[in-house]
N, C-alpha and C positions, 0 to 999 in steps of 0.2 A: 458542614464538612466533617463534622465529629463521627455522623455515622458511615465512612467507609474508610478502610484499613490502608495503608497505602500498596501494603501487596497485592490490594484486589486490585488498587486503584493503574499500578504499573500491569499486572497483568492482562487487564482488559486493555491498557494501552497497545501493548504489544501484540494481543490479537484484532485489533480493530489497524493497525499499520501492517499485520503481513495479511490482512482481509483486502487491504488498498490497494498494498502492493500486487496482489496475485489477481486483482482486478485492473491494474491500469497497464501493468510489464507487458501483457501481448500487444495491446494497444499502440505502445510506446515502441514496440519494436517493428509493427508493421506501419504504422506511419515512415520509420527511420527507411525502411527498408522501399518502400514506394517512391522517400525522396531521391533515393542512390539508385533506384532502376527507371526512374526518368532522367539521371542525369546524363 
């Protein structure tokens, strides 16, 4: 764990959660959207 800095470590966190995010958000909004135009 010595060889990585913790600012890589948080930066790479925070592009690997808004990689997730902008991968699942459409997803998540047309499932919601399919369940409220069968209801």
């Amino acid at each position: 764990m010595d060889d990585y800095s913790v600012g890589s470590l948080v930066e790479s966190k925070n592009e690997w959660c808004a990689r997730l995010v902008g991968i699942l958000a459409p997803l998540i909004t047309e499932g919601v959207r399919s369940i409220f135009e069968e209801a």
